[in-house]
C-alpha positions as CSV (number, residue, x, y, z in Angstrom):
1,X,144.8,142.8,29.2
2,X,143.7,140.5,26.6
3,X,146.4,138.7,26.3
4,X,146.3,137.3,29.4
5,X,145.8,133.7,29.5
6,X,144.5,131.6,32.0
7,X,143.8,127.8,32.5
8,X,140.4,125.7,34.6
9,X,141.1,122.4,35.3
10,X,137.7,121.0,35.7
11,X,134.5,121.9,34.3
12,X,131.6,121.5,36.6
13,X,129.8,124.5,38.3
14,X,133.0,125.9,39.7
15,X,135.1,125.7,37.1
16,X,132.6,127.3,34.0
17,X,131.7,129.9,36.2
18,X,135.5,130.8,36.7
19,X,136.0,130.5,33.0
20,X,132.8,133.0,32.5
21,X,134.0,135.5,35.2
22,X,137.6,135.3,33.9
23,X,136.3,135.7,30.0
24,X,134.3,139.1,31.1
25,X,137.4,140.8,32.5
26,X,139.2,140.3,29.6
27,X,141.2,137.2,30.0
28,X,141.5,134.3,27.3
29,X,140.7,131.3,28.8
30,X,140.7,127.4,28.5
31,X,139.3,125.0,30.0
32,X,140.3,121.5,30.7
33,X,137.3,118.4,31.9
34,X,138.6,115.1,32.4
35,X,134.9,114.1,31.4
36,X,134.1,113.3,27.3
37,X,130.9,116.0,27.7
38,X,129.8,118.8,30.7
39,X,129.0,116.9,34.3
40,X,125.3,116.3,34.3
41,X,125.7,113.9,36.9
42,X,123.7,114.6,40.1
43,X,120.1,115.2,41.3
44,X,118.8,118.5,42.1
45,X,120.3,121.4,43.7
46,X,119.1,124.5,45.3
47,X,120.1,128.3,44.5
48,X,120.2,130.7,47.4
49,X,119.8,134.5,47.0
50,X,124.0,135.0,47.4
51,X,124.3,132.4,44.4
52,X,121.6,134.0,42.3
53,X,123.5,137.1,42.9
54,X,126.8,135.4,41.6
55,X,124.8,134.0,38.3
56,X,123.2,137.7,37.9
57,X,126.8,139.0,37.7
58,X,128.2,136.2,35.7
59,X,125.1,137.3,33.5
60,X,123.8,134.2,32.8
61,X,121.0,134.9,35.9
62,X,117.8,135.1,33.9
63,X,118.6,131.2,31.7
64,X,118.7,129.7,35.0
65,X,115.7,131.4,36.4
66,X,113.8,129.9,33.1
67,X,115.0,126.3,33.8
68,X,114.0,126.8,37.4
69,X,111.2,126.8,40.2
70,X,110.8,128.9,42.8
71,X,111.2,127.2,46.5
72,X,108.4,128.3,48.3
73,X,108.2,126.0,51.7
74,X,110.9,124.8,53.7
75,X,110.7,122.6,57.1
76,X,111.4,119.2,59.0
77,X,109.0,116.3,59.4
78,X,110.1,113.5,61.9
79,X,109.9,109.9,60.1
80,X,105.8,110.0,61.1
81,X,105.2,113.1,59.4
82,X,104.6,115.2,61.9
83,X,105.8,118.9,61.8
84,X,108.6,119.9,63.6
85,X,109.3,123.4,61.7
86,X,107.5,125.0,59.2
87,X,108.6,127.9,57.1
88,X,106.9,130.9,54.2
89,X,109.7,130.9,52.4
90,X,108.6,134.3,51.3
91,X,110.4,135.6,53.7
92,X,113.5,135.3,52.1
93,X,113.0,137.5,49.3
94,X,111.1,140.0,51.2
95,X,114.7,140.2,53.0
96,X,117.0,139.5,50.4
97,X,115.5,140.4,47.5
98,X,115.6,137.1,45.9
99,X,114.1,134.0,46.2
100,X,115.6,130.4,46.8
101,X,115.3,128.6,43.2
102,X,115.5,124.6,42.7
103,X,116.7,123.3,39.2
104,X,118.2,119.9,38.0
105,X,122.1,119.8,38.2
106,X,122.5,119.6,34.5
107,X,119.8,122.5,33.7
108,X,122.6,124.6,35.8
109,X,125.6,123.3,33.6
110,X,123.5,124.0,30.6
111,X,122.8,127.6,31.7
112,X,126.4,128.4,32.5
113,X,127.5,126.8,29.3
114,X,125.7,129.4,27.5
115,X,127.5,132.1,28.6
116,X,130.6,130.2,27.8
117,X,131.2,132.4,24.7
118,X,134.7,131.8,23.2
119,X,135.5,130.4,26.2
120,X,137.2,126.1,24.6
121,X,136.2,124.0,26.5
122,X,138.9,120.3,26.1
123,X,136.9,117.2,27.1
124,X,138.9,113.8,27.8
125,X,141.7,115.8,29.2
126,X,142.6,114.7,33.2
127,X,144.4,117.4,35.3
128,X,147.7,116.0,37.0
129,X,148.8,118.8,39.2
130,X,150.6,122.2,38.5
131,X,154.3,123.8,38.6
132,X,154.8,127.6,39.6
133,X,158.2,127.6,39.8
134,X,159.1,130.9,37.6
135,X,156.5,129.3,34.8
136,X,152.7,128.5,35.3
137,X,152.0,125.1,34.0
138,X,148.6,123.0,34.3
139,X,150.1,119.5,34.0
140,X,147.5,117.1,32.7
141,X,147.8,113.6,31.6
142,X,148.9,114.5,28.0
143,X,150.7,117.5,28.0
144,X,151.6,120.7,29.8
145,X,149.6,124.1,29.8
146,X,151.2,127.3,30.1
147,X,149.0,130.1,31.3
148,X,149.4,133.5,33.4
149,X,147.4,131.7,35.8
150,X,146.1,128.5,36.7
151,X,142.7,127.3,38.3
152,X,142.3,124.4,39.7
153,X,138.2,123.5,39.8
154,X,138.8,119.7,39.8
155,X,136.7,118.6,43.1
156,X,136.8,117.3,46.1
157,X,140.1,115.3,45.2
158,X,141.7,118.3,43.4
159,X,145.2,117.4,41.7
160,X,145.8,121.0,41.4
161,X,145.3,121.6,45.3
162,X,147.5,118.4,45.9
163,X,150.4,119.5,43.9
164,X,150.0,123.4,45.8
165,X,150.0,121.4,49.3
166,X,151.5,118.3,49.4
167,X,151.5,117.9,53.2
168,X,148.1,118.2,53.4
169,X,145.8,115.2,54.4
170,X,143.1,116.0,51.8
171,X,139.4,114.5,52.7
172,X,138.2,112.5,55.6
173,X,135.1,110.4,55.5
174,X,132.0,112.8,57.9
175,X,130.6,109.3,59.2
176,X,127.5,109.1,56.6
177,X,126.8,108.5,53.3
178,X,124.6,110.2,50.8
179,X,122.0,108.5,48.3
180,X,120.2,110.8,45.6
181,X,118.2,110.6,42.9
182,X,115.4,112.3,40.9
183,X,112.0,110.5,40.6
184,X,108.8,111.4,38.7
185,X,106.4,112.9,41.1
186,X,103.4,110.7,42.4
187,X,100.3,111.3,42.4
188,X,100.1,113.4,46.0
189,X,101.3,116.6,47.4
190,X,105.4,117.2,47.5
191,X,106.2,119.8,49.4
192,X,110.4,120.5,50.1
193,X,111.3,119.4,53.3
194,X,113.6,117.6,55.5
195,X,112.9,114.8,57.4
196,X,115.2,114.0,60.3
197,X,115.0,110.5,62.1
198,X,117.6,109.0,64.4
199,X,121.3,109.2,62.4
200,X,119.1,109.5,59.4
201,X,117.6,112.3,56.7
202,X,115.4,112.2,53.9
203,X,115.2,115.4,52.2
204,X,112.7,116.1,49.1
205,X,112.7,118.8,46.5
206,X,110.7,119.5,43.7
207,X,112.0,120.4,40.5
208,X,110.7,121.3,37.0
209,X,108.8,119.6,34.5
210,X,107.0,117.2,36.9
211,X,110.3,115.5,38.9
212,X,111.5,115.8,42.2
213,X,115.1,115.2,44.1
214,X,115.3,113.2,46.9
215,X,118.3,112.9,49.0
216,X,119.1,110.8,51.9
217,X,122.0,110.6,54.6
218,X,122.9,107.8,56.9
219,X,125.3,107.0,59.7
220,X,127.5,104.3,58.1
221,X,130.5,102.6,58.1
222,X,132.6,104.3,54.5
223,X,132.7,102.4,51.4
224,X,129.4,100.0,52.1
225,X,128.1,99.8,48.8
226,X,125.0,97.5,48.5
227,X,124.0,95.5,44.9
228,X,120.6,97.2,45.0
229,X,120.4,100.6,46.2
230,X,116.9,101.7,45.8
231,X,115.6,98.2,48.0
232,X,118.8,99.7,50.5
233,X,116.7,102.9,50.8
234,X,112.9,101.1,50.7
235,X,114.8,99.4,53.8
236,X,115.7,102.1,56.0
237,X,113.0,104.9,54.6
238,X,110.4,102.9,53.3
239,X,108.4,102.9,56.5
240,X,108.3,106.9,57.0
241,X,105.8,108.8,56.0
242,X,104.2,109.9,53.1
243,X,105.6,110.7,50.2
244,X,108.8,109.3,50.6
245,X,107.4,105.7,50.4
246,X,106.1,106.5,46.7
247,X,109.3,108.7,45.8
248,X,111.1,105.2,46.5
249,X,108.9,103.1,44.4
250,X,109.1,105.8,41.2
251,X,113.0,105.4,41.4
252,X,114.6,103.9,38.0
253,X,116.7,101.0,38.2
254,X,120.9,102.0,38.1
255,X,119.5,106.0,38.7
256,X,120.4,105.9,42.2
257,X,123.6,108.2,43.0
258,X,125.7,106.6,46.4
259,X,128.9,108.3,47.7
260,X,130.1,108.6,51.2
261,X,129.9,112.6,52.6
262,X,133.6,113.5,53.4
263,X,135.4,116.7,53.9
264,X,138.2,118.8,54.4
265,X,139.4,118.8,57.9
266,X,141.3,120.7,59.0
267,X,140.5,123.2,55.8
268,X,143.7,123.7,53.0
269,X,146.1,126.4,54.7
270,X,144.8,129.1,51.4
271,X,143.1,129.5,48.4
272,X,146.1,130.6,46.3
273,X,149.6,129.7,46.2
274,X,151.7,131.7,43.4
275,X,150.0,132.5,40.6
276,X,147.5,129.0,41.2
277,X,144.1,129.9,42.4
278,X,141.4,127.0,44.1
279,X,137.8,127.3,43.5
280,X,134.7,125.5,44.5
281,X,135.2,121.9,46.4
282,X,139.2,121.8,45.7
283,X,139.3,125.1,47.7
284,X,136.8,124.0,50.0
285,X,135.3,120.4,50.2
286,X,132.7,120.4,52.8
287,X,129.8,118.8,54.3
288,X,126.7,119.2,52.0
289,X,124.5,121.5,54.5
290,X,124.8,125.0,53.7
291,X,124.9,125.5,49.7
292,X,128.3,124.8,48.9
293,X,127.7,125.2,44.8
294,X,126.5,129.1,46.1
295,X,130.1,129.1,47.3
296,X,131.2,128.3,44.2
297,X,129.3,130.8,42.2
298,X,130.7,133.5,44.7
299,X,134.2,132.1,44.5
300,X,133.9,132.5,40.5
301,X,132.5,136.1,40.8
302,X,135.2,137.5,43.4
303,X,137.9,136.2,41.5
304,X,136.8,136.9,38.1
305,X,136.3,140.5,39.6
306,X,140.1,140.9,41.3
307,X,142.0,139.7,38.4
308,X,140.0,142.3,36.4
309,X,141.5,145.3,37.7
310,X,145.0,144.1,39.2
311,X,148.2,142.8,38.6
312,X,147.8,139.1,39.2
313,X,149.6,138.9,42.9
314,X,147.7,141.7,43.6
315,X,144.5,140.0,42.5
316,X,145.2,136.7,43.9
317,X,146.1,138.0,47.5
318,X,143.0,139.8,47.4
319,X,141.1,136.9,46.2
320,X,142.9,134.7,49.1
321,X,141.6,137.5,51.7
322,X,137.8,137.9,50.5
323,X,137.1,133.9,50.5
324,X,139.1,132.1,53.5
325,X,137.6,133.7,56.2
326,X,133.9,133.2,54.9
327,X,134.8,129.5,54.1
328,X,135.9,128.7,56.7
329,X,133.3,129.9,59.2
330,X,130.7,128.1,56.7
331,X,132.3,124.7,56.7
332,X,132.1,125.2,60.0
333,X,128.7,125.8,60.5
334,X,127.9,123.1,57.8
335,X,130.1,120.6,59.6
336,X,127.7,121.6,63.0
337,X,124.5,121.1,60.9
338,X,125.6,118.1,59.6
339,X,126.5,116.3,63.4
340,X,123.0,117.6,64.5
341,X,121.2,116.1,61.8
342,X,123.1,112.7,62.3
343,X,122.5,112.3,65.6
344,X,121.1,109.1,66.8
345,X,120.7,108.7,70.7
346,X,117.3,108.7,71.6
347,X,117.4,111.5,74.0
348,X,119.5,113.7,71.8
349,X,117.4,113.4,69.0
350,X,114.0,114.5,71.3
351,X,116.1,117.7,72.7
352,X,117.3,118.9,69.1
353,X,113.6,118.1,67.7
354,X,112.6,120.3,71.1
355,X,115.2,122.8,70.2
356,X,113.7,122.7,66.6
357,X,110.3,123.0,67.6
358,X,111.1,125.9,69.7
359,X,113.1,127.5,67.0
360,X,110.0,127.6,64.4
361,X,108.4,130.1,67.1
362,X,110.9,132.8,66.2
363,X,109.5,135.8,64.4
364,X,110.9,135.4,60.6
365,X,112.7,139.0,61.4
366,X,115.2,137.1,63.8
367,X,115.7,134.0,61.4
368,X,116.4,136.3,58.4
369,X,118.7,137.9,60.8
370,X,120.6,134.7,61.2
371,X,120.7,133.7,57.5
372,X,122.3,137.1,57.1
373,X,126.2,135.4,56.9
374,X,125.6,133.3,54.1
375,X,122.7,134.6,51.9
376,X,123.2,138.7,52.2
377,X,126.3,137.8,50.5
378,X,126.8,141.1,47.6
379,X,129.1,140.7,44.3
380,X,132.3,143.1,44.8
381,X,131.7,146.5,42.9
């Protein structure tokens, strides 16, 4: 068993948590980051009860609950402030057990990192692909890595997932583009919430230590880049309401995060292909709306968990089963989410704020209901 070796090509929140997983059943692993140092890149980012779950198992749980807040509020505002839904996010735990958490990006990395344990970790070293032809090679861009299996956690334009399916026509461009970027917090209330306009969101979340993440989506053509971002976003949110117009003015200049949202569609025919396994966005890039680094917590766990106990084609077949369905059915739902929200007709946007409205009447037993599919998510036993 610990002989076993296996390869991670990519070292963001996908690919350490594989790496953990893997390391606890047994396996000697090595990682490989096309980055000098861990990503810290990114804003802030929002830990459901199925992801805390996945970091409770990896046991590295409790150092992100210490870098962490609890989320206690959620809703959406229209652009004038005015309530549309309104949630106690108590609820959650007193369903789930667990509460949603918000953290900065790079206080996650740093809390997986530590339970990297002998885990190496090789910075400044791109992935290229893989071969499975008899052998299990990582191909990178300075040598080749032979392992009992390969994982490829590289991202939204995986290498390793290219190389598996060659056919496939990777990411398309979801029609809107994404700002983010983590301010100081003004002098005012910040509560988390979304705000939905028309083919526009502005989404706020607090974070430790006195900052806060703010994220906002626009209908756009793909690629518009603009040579100052933050008076880009003064331009389209700057007249909505309060806080969002003193978020804008706290922004740093160059802290400002722009990439268009794009996705997989149609979704990778599977997960696994030989003794290669995909994890996190390479397995399944989708639209940010319903969690997707949970996903990739879960996808860790599961796998971490199979190729414990199994011989590897064994493992990886079971793997493939306990992942594609669940997905697939959230991409889909996150793809839905995401049309909703960017909806920009003036009638259509009055009938979903209607529909929202009408939504924030349900009792919280019925909306815990439908957050059963992605948050009652369990680790495998």
């Amino acid at each position: 068993m610990t002989g076993r070796q296996a390869v991670v090509a990519g070292a963001g929140i996908a690919g350490i948590a594989t790496a953990i997983a893997l390391s606890r059943s047994g396996w000697r692993v090595r990682v490989f980051e096309r980055s000098s140092t861990l990503e810290c890149a990114g804003g802030g980012i929002g830990i459901t009860p199925n992801g805390l779950r996945a970091l409770d198992s990896l046991g590295v749980g409790d150092q992100v609950r210490a870098r962490a807040i609890v989320q206690r509020t959620g809703g959406i505002r229209t652009p004038s402030g005015r309530w549309i839904a309104r949630t106690d996010l108590d609820f959650i735990k007193a369903r789930f057990g667990l509460p949603v958490l918000a953290l900065h990006r790079a206080d996650l990395i740093a809390a997986l990192a530590e339970g990297l344990g002998d885990v190496s970790v090789h910075f400044g070293v791109r992935a290229a692909g893989v071969r499975d032809a008899g052998e299990h090679v990582l191909l990178t861009d300075s040598e080749e890595v032979p392992a009992d299996v390969v994982i490829g956690a590289d991202g939204i334009r995986s290498a390793v997932a290219r190389s598996m399916f060659p056919g496939h026509a990777g990411v398309k461009y979801a029609g809107y583009t994404s700002w983010r970027v983590v301010v100081p917090r003004p002098d005012v209330q910040v509560v988390a919430a979304e705000t939905w306009g028309r083919g526009t969101r502005f989404a706020i979340l607090p974070l430790p230590g006195g900052m806060v993440h703010c994220s906002a989506l626009a209908n756009a053509p793909s690629r518009q880049r603009h040579a100052d971002e933050k008076a880009e976003l003064r331009r389209r949110f700057g007249g909505w309401h309060e806080p969002i117009p003193q978020l804008l003015a706290n922004i740093r200049p160059g802290s400002v995060l722009h990439h268009d949202i794009e996705e997989q569609d149609p979704m990778l025919p599977d997960v696994v292909q030989g003794h290669v396994a995909l994890v996190g966005d390479a397995a399944h890039a989708m639209t940010p709306n319903l969690g997707s680094a949970s996903l990739a917590l879960e996808d860790a766990v599961v796998l971490g968990h199979a190729l414990a106990a199994q011989d590897i084609p064994s493992a990886l077949a079971a793997y493939a089963r306990a992942r594609s369905a669940r997905v697939r059915n959230l991409a889909r739902r996150s793809r839905r989410i995401g049309q909703l929200g960017q909806l920009s007709a003036p009638f259509a946007v009055a009938a979903r704020d209607v529909g929202f409205w009408l939504g924030g009447l349900v009792p919280v037993r019925l909306t815990g209901r439908a957050l059963e599919s992605v948050m009652g998510w369990q680790p495998p036993r």
